[in-house]
C-alpha positions in Angstrom: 0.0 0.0 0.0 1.6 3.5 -1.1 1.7 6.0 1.2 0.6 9.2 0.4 1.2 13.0 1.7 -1.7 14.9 3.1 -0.7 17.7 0.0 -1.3 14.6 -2.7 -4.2 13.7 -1.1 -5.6 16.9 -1.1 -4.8 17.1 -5.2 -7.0 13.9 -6.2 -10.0 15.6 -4.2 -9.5 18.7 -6.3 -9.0 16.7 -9.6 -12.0 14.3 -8.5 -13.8 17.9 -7.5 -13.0 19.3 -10.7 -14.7 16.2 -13.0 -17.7 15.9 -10.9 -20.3 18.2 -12.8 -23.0 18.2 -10.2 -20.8 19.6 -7.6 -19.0 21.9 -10.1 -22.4 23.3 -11.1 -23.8 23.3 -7.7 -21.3 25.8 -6.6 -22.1 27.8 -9.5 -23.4 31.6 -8.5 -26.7 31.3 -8.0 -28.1 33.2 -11.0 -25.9 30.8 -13.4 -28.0 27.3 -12.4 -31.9 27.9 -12.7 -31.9 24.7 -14.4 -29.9 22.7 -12.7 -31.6 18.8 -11.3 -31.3 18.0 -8.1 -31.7 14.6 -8.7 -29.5 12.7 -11.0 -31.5 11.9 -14.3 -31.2 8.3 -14.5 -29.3 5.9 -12.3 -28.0 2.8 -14.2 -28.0 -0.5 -11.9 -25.4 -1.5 -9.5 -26.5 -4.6 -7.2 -24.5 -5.0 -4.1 -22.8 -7.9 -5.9 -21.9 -5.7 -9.1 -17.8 -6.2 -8.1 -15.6 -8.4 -6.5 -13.1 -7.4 -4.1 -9.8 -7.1 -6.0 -7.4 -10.0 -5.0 -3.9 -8.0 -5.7 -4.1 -3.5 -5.4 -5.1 -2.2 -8.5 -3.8 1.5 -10.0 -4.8 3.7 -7.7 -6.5 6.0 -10.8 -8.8 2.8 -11.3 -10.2 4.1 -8.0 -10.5 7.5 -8.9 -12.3 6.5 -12.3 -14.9 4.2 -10.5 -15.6 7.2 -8.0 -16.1 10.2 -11.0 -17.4 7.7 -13.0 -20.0 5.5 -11.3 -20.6 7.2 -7.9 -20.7 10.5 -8.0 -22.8 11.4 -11.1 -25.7 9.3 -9.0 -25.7 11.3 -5.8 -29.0 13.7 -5.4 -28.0 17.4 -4.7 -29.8 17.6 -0.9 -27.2 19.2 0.8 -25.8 21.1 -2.0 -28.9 23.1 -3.3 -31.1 25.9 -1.8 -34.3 23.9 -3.6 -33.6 20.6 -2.0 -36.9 21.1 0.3 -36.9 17.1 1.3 -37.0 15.6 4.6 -35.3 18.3 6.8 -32.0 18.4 4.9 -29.7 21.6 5.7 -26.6 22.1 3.9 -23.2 22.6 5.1 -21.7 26.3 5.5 -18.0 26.6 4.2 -16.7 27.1 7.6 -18.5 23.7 8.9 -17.2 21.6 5.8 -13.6 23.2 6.4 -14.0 21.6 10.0 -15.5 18.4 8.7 -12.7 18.4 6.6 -10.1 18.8 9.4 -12.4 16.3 11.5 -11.5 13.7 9.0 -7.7 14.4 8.7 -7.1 14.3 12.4 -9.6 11.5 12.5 -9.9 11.8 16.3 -12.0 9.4 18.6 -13.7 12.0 21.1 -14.9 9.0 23.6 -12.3 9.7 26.9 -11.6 13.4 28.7 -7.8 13.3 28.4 -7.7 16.8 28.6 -3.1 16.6 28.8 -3.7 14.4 25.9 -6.3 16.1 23.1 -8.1 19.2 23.2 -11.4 17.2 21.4 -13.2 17.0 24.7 -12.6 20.7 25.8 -14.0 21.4 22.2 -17.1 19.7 22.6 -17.7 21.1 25.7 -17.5 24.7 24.3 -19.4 24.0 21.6 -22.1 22.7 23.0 -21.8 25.6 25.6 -22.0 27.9 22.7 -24.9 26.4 21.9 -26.6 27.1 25.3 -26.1 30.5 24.3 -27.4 30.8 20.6 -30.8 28.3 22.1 -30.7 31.3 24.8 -30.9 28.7 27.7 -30.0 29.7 31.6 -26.4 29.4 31.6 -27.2 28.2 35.9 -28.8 25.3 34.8 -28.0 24.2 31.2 -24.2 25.2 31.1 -21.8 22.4 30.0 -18.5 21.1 32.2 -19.2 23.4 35.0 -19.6 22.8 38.6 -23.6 23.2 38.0 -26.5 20.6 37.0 -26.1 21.4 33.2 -24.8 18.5 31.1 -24.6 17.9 27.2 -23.3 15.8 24.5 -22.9 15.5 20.6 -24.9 12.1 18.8 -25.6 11.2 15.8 -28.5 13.2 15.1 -32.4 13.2 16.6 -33.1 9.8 17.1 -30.2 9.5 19.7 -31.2 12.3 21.2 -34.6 11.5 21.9 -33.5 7.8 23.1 -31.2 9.8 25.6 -34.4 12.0 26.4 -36.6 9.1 27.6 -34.0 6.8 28.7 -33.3 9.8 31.5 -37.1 10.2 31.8 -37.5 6.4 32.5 -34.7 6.1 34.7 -35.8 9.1 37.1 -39.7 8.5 36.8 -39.1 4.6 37.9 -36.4 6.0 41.0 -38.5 8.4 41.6 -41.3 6.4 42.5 -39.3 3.6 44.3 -38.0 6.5 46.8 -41.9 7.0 47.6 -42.3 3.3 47.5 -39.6 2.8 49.8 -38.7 5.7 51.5 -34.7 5.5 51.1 -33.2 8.5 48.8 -30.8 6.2 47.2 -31.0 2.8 45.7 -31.9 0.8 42.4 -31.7 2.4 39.0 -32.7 0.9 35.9 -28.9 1.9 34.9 -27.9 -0.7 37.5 -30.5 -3.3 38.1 -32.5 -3.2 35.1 -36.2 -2.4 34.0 -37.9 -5.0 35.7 -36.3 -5.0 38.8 -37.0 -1.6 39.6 -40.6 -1.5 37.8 -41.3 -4.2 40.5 -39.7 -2.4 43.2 -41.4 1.3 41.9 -44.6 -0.4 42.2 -45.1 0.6 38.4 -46.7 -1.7 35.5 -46.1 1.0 32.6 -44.2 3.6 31.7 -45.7 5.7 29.0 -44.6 8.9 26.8 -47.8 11.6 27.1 -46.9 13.3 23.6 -48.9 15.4 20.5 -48.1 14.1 17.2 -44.4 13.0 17.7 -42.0 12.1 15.1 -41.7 9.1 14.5 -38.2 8.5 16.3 -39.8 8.9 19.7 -42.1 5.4 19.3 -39.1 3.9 18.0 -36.8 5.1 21.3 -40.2 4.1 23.4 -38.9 0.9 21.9 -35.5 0.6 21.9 -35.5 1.6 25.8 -37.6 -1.3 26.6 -41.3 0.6 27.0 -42.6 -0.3 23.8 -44.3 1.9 20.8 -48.0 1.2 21.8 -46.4 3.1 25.4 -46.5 6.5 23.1 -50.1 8.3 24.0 -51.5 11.1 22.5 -52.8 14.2 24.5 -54.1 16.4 22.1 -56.4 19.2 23.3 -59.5 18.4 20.9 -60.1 20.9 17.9 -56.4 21.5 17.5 -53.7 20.0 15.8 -50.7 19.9 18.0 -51.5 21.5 21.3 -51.0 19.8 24.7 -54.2 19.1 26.5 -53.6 20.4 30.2 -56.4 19.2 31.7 -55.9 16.2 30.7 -52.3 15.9 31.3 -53.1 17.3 35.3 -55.9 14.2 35.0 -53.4 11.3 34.1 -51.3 12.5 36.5 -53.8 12.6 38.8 -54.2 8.5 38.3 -50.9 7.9 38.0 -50.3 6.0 41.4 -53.7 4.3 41.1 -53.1 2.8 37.9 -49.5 1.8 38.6 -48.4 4.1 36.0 -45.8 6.7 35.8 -45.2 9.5 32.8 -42.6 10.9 30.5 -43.9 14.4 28.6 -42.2 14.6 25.0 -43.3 18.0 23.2 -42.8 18.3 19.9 -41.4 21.8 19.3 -41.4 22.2 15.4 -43.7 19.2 14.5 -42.5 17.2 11.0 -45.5 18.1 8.3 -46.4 21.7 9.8 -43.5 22.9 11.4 -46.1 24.0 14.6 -45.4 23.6 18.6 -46.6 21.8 21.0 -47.1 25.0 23.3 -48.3 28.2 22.2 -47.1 30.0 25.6 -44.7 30.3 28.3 -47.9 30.4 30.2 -48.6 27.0 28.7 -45.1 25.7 29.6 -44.8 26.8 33.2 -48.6 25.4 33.9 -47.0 21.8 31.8 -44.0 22.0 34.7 -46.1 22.7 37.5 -48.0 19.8 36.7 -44.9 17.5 36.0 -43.3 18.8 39.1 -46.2 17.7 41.3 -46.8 14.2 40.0 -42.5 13.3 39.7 -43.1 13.6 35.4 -40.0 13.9 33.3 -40.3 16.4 30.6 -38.3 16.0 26.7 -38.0 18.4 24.7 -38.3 16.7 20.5 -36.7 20.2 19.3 -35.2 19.2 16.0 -35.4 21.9 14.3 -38.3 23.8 16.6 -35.7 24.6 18.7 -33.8 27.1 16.5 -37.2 29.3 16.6 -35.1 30.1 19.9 -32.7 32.2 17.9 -35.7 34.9 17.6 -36.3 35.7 21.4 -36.1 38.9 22.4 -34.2 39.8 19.0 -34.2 43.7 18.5 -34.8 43.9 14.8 -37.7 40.6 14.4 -40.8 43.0 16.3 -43.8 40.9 16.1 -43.6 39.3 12.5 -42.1 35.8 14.2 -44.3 36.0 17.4 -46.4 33.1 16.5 -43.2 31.0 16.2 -41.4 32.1 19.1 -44.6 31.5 21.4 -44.0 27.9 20.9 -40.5 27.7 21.9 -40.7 30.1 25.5 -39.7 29.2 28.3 -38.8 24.9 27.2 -35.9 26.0 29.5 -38.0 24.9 32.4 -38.0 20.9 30.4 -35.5 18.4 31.6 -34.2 17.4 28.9 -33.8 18.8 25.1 -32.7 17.6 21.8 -32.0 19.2 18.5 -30.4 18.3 15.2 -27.4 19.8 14.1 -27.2 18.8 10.4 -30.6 20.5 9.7 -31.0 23.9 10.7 -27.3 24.5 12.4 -26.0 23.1 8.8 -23.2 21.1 9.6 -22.6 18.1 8.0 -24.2 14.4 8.3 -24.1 12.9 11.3 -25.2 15.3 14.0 -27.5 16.1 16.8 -27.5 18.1 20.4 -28.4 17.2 23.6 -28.7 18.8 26.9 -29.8 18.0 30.4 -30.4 19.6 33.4 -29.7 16.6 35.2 -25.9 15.6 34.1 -24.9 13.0 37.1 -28.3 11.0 36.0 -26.8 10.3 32.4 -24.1 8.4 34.2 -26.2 6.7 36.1 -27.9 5.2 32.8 -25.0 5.8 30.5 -22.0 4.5 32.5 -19.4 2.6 30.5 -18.5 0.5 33.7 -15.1 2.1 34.0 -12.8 -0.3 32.8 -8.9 0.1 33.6 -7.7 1.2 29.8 -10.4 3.7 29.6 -9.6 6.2 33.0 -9.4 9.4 32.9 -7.5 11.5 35.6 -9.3 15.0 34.6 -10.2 16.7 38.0 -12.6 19.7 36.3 -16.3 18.9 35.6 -16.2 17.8 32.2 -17.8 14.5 31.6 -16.3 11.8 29.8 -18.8 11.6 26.5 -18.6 7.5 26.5 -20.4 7.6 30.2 -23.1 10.2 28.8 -24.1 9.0 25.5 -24.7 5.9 23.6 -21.1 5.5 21.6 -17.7 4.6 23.1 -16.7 5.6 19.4 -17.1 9.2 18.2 -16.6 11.2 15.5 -15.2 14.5 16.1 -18.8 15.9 15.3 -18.0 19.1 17.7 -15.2 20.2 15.0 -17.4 21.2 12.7 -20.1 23.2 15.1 -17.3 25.2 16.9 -15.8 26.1 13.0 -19.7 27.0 12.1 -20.3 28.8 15.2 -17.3 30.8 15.6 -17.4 31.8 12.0 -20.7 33.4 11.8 -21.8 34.1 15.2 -25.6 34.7 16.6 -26.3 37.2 14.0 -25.4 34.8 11.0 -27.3 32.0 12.7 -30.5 34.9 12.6 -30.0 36.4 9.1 -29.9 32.4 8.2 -32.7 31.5 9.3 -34.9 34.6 8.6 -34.0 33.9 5.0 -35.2 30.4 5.5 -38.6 31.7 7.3 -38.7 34.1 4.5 -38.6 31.9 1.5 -41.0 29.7 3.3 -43.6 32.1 4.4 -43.5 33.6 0.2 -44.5 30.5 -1.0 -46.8 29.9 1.9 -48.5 33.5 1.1 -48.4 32.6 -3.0 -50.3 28.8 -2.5 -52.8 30.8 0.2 -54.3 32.9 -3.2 -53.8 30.6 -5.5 -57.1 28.9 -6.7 -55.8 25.6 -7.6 -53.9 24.9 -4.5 -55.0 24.6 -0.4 -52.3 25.6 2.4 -52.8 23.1 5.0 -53.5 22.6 7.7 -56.7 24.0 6.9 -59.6 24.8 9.9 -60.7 28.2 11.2 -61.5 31.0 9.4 -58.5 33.2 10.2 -57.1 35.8 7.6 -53.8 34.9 5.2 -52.2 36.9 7.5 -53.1 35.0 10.4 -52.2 31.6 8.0 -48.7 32.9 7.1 -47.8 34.1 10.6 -47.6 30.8 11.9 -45.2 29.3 9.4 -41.7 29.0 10.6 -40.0 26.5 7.8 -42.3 24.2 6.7 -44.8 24.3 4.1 -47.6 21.7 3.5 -50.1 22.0 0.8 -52.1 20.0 -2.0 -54.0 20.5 -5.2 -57.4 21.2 -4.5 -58.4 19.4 -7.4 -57.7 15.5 -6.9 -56.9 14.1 -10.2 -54.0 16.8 -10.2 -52.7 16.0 -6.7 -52.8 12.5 -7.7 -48.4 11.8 -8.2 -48.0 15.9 -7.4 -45.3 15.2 -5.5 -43.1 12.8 -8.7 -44.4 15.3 -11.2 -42.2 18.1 -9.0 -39.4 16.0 -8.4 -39.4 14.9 -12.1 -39.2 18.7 -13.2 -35.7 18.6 -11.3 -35.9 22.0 -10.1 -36.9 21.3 -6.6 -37.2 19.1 -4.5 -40.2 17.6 -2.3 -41.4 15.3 -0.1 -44.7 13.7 0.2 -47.0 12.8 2.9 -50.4 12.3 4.2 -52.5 15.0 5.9 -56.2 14.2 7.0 -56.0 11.1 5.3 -55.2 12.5 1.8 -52.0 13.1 -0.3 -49.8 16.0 0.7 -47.1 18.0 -0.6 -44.3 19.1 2.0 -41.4 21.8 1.6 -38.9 22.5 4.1 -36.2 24.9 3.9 -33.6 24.5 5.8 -30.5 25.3 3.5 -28.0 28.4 4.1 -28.2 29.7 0.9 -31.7 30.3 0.7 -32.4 33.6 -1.7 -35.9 34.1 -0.9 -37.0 36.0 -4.1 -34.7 34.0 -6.8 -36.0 30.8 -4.8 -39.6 31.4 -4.7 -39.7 32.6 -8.2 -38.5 29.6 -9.1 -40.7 27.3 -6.5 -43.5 29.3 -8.0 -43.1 28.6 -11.7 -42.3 24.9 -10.8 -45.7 24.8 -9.2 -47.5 26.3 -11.9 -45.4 24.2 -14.6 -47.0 20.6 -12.8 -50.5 21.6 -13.0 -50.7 22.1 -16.7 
């Protein structure tokens, strides 16, 4: 095998760069690529079996062919175009991919807090604390490495996060309860002596996750964390279409005891299809923690992408044009526990998501590694070694590339961001609200466009009012290769969905373009 300096290295990605058109094109000026598709236009087949390993090293330019030739034309643009509005897929700013870059070069495995040894760890722990300050959370209570409750870590992106969410929720709903049941402050933990054991001992037959309209990752941590996805409920107040139902929250908890139940909250801040929140107050939120505080209920914060709606508080120049967003995100400081994706809003690169706690010495008790021998670290400050917090004893870097991001740009390129985003969002929101062939959803109510608008934050849902032409709306889109969409199903029928979420949003060039795409497919 040939070595090879980190300078030739470098050269082959340039020359592989250089041959690969869709990246070429895609980092065009904006203005120069109205017609460029997202998606490749055909993809030829390549089973899993198409090649044999080679038995002896071939030329290492056979590589390069294969890659320029047979992968790369074939990848979609998500991350690289403004008009990929699938899924929630940001893109990556040039200071994130420089430090995504480095990430890979130094290739370091940010598990153990050797802080003589690496400065990874310290990293992490000031990114994430500069984190805390763009979400605008209590430094007191949320602050990472410090001598305080606050405790946070990087993962691979939502999912994780919301399985470290409820996994804390479970472990301190289930202690909580056996300290009632037994009247000793210390004890079992599900960490320690598993589910059952301390189910039996907690007096508890089910733990279940209250919610409204979670994603989908929060049944499937229900599962993986031993509760099960029929534990998910629903409490919905009736005649809306995300909000929490106090009264019946306060009534569950009421009967928690009685019916040998105890309670995880997960609030969806910045729901999948709509974009909405879970609460429309801080009003709302301090009543939900009142409740929870009383009847020993964990509260999880699902903030994907809600959470950047965070970014607006108390901003001087937003007045009132964002205060239907930023009613659903006040005060979730007072949750236990909050998640948020990094490679959607934030734009950093695949894999990455955020978590935070208020209760940092409980993710060891779940979390702990077991300590072995060739894994000790002699730190004596407060930061916590990531393999005892999280799920992996083998981590990516992923902090790199949000400390590059973050330094680079600062609060007020985080806002411009994602007021462009908002902006492109709520255009075509405002354009499909007068357009007679076309519905915003949700529909219900008889508020004003204004009132309609108001209340998007990134997310646009919509479908052709008349159904012959919303039947295969969403391929006839995708097969224009302008934009990109994703499909889904609102009130039982077909549903278009946009998300913006990319950095390079330019709202007018954009939504003239998401607007001519629109009325190309109906004709």
């Amino acid at each position: 095998m040939e070595a090879k300096s980190l300078s030739d290295i470098l050269d082959t990605v340039k020359q592989i760069l250089s041959t690969a058109s869709t990246v070429a094109n895609l980092h065009a000026p904006q203005n120069a690529k109205p017609n460029i598709s997202i998606l490749p236009g055909s993809i030829p087949p390549l089973p899993a079996h198409a090649e044999n390993l080679p038995e002896s090293t071939p030329p290492f330019q056979r590589t390069i062919d294969r890659l320029t030739q047979n992968i790369l034309p074939y990848l979609n643009a998500s991350s690289l175009s403004s008009r990929y509005y699938g899924f929630v897929t940001g893109g990556v700013t040039p200071a994130a991919l420089i430090g995504d870059i480095l990430t890979s070069i130094f290739d370091q495995n940010n598990a153990v807090h050797l802080p003589s040894e690496s400065v990874g760890t310290i990293v992490e722990a000031a990114a994430l604390n500069m984190l805390v300050d763009l979400f605008q959370l209590p430094k007191e209570e949320w602050e990472v490495g410090g001598e305080g409750s606050g405790g946070g870590v990087f993962t691979t992106g939502a999912t994780a996060t919301n399985i470290l969410g409820l996994a804390l929720g479970r472990e301190w709903v289930l202690t909580e309860r056996v300290k009632e049941a037994t009247g000793k402050e210390a004890g079992m933990s599900v960490g320690g002596h598993g589910l059952l054991a301390v189910a039996q001992a907690a007096g508890v037959d089910h733990v279940k996750v209250l919610s409204t309209l979670p994603h989908s990752s929060i049944s499937k941590a229900a599962g993986v964390i031993g509760l099960g996805r029929s534990a998910v409920q629903s409490i919905v107040r009736t005649g809306s279409i995300l909000d929490i139902d106090v009264e019946k929250l306060q009534s569950l908890a009421e009967d928690a005891e009685a019916e040998r139940t105890a309670y995880i909250l997960a609030i969806s801040a910045g729901e999948v299809n709509t974009g909405l929140f879970a609460t429309d107050s801080g009003h709302v939120m301090q009543q939900v923690r009142e409740i929870c505080d009383k009847y020993k209920i964990w509260i999880h914060v699902d903030g994907a992408m809600g959470l950047f709606a965070r970014l607006l508080l108390n901003h001087p120049d937003t007045t009132n044009q964002y205060a239907k967003v930023t009613a659903g995100v006040k005060r979730l400081e007072l949750a236990d526990s909050i998640g948020a994706d990094g490679h959607k809003l934030l734009n950093v690169p695949y894999d990455c998501g955020i978590f935070f706690t208020r209760h940092k010495k409980l993710s060891e008790e779940v979390f702990s590694n077991g300590n072995p021998a060739y894994l000790a670290s002699t730190a004596t400050d407060h930061v916590q070694n990531p393999f005892n917090i999280g799920l992996e004893n083998s981590r990516r870097f992923r902090a790199l590339p949000v400390y590059t991001t973050l330094s680079a740009y600062g609060r007020e390129g985080y806002v411009d961001m994602l007021r462009r985003q908002i902006g492109l969002s709520r255009k075509i929101a405002a354009w499909l609200y007068d357009h007679e062939q076309y519905d915003l959803l949700p529909r219900g109510g008889s508020g004003s466009k204004e009132e309609a608008v108001a209340k998007i934050f990134m997310i646009v849902l919509f479908r052709a009012k008349d159904e012959e032409k919303n039947k295969g709306l969403v391929s006839r889109i995708k097969s224009d290769g302008r934009i990109y969409v994703s499909g889904s199903v609102w009130d039982g029928k077909p549903a278009t969905r946009i998300a913006v979420s990319n950095w390079r949003v330019n709202v007018q060039e954009d939504g003239n373009i998401v607007q001519d795409v629109l009325e190309d497919v109906l004709s």
